[in-house]
C-alpha angles and dihedrals in degrees: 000000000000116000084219132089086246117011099210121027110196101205104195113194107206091209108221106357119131139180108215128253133052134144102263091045087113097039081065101047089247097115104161103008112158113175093167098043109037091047085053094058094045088057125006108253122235106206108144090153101039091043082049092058097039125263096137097067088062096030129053121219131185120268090011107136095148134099139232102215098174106017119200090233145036101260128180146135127264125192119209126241106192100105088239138069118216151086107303103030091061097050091040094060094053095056084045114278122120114199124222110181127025129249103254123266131224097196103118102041115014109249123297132292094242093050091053084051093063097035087056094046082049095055092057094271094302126160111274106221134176088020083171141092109276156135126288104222082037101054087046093054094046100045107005088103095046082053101047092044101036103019099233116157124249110213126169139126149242138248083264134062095290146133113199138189131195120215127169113225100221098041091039111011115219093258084075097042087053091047080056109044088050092055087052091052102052091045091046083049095053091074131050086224097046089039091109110171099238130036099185126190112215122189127192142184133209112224136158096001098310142062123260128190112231127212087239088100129121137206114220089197122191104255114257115275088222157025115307126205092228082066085061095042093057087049086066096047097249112148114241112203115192113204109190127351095343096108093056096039085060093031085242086292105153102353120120106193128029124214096179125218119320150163111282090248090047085048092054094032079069096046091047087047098053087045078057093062145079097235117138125224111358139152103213101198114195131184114192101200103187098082086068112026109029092036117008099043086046092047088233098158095177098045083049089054087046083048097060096048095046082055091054094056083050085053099054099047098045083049099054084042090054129095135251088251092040118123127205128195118181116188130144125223102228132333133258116188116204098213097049134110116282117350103285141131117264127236095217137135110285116219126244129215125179113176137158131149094252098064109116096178115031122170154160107284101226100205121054112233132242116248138355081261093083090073087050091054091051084059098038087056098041094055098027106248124127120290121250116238094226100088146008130287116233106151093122084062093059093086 
């Protein structure tokens, strides 16, 4: 028997998946972003075991008029309090930093003509090319061919704070694409004004007549400005597995065990498997990446839909595989709504639920909580480590 209230805790992290309204929506730019909802419109959701638990009394969905009168989890809103909106923010406030200023962003301009210069010296002298905000998918389809026959390197970057590099894995193999990404890290890292938070390989294959982006990619993250919770988990000796891109959103920093990128089902096929198990004090951290790259960023409303009901097959299989002491938390980083302007992440609400089989009065928590921290102190009582000072702390609540 664990010594602990639950003896395993499965965080989830929705990537990309809001809920609409908080206070700094406009602040953001984000005014009226609804990920949840307008995906719903665009294709009826099919969510039995989330609705049972009760995501429908914090998220609205369209064509939901019933209520959930005695839901099966804790459920709620939190709003987020880092001054930034991405990937590693997210997850970083909920393991205690708060971010204060933003990584910089290339969006309007490419980066800088200096910073192309070293990344071509770096890859072996080769040919920059893109050096602008795009699309994935887009910037393959433009230049993937020029890369594959000259070898010359597409670089561009995201709405958000990246550097990215396409590589194809048969004309130049991903060893060669990481050897270059870490070489771009460390160079964007060498400089305040380059120190952008995410260098991500990204490999790709044609087949078929098209390109197609492989899960072969890899984040080379900037390492966390602070402390983390998994550090102090570690120190327990509690085990932190990380499912997905969890281990390079954190630089490895804190994380036991790696179960590397994924699909969304094969990320929750681990973290049902574990449940399955017999294993002793654990955090399972899982990242599911397709709400936002595969659907949000590519503004795919139905495929993000699609997205949400495939999920809720994964939950109800990894809750009936789950043990009586098993704890799950389900929370998302930022929101990107698929219908929205541009192809940005959107600053929205981000949806909480708190569910384990020993709950005897489970409810919808009135008030949203202040900060993703709130999920990290869940985990830091539970397994008696300090508290972050990024949320709140309601586990006396979770009765």
């Amino acid at each position: 028997m664990s010594k602990f209230k639950f003896n395993r805790i499965f965080l989830i992290i929705t990537d990309g998946l809001g809920i609409g309204y908080e206070p700094r929506q406009e602040e953001f730019g984000d005014k009226g972003a609804n990920s949840f909802l307008h995906a719903s419109e665009v294709l009826p959701l099919n969510i039995p075991n989330w609705t049972k638990l009760g995501i429908t009394e914090v998220a609205q969905i369209a064509g939901h008029v019933a209520r959930n009168k005695h839901p099966l989890a804790y459920v709620g809103k939190i709003y987020e309090q880092s001054n930034a909106k991405d990937t590693l923010t997210g997850h970083w406030e909920m393991m205690g930093i708060f971010t204060k200023i933003p990584c910089p962003l290339f969006i309007d301009h490419g980066f800088p003509k200096e910073l192309i210069d070293e990344l071509s010296k770096a890859f072996d002298g080769r040919k920059i090319i893109g050096n602008r905000h795009a699309s994935g998918m887009q910037i393959l389809e433009e230049l993937g061919h020029q890369h594959m026959e000259k070898g010359d390197m597409i670089v561009y970057t995201s709405p958000d704070s990246t550097l990215q590099i396409c590589g194809d894995e048969k004309t130049l193999g991903i060893e060669k694409l990481n050897e270059y990404a870490k070489k771009a890290r460390a160079i964007c890292s060498s400089r305040p004004e380059w120190n952008i938070a995410r260098v991500i390989s990204r490999p790709f294959v044609f087949e078929d007549g098209k390109f197609i982006r492989t899960f072969n990619r890899h984040d080379f993250a900037i390492k966390p400005t602070a402390h983390l919770l998994l550090e102090d988990l570690q120190k327990a000796h509690i085990e932190t597995i990380g499912v997905g891109k969890i281990h390079d959103i954190f630089s490895g920093i804190g994380i036991d065990k790696v179960y590397g990128p994924a699909s969304d089902n094969e990320n929750m096929d681990i973290a049902i498997d574990i449940a399955s198990s017999k294993s002793q004090n654990q955090l399972i951290f899982v990242n599911l990446v397709q709400f936002d790259s595969h659907f949000g960023h590519r503004r795919d409303a139905y495929g993000y839909s699609q997205n949400i009901s495939n999920l809720d097959v994964k939950l109800g299989k990894l809750i009936n595989a789950m043990k009586e002491d098993d704890l799950l938390i389900m929370t998302s980083d930022h929101g990107n709504d698929p219908t929205f302007k541009g192809a940005d992440h959107t600053r929205e609400a981000l949806p909480l639920t708190i569910y384990s089989k020993l709950f005897k009065q489970p409810h919808v928590l009135k008030t949203p909580l202040k900060g993703l921290g709130t999920v990290g102190n869940i985990i830091a009582r539970n397994f008696n480590v300090p508290l972050v000072s990024t949320g709140e702390d309601i586990f006396d609540e979770l009765i």
